[in-house]
C-alpha positions as CSV (number, residue, x, y, z in Angstrom):
1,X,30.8,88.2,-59.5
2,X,28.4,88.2,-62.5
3,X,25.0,89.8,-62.6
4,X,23.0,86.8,-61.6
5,X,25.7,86.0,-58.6
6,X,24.9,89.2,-57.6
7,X,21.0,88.7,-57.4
8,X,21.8,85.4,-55.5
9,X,23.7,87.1,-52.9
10,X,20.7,89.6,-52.6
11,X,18.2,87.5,-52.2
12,X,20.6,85.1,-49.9
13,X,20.8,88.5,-47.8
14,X,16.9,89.2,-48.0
15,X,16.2,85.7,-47.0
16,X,18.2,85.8,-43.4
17,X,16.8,89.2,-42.5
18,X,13.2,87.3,-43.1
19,X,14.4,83.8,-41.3
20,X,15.7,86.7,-38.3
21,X,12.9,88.8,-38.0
22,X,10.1,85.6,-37.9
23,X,10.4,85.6,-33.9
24,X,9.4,88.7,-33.4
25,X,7.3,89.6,-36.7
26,X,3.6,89.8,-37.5
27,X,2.5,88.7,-39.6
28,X,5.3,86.5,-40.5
29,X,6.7,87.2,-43.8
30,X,6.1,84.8,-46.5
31,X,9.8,83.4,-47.3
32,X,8.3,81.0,-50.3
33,X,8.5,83.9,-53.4
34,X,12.1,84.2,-52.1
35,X,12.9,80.6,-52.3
36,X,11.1,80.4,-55.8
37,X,13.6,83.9,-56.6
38,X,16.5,81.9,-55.9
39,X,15.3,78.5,-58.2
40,X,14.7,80.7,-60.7
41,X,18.3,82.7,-60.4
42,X,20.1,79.3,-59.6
43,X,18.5,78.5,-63.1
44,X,19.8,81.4,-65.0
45,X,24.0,80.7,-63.6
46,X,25.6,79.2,-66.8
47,X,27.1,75.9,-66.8
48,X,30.6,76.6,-66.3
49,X,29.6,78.4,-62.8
50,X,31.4,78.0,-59.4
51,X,30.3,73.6,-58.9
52,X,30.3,74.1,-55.4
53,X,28.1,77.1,-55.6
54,X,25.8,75.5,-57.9
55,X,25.9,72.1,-55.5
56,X,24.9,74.7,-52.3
57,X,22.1,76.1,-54.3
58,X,21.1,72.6,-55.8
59,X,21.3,71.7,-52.8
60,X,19.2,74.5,-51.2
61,X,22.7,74.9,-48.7
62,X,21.8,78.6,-48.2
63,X,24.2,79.4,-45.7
64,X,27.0,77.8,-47.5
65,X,25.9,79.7,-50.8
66,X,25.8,83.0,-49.2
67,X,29.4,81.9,-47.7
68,X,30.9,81.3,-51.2
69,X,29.3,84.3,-52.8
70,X,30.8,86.5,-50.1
71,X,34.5,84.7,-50.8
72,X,34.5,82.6,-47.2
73,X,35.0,79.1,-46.9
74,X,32.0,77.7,-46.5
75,X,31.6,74.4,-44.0
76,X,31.6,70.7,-45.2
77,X,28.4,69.2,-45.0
78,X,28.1,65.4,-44.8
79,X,28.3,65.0,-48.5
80,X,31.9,66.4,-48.2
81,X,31.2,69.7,-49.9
């Protein structure tokens, strides 16, 4: 796993601890500089990346990103990836 992988997975991590504690949080943490991190990592992941980890995060598939990073098999969505 490269640097920027790395980062990805962090932030993937930071984001479901946010999306988890939003029940019971206040105020509600503000997920949106998260989701801007991750465009802006996605953006940085040369071409010859993982495709279906570029399609997840393209795809803003989270879960499944998260999934790949950590070396599970993520599900198939309804696009077939």
């Amino acid at each position: 796993m490269n640097a920027t992988e790395h980062a990805i997975l962090q932030t993937l991590t930071e984001l479901e601890e946010a999306v988890k504690s939003m029940a019971t949080a206040n105020p509600k943490p503000d997920l949106l500089p998260l989701f801007a991190r991750l465009d802006e990592l996605a953006g940085q992941l040369p071409r010859d990346s993982d495709p279906e980890l570029l399609h997840f995060l393209q795809r803003k598939s989270y879960e499944k990103a998260r999934a790949r990073l950590q070396g599970h098999q993520a599900a198939r969505g309804a696009c077939g990836r």
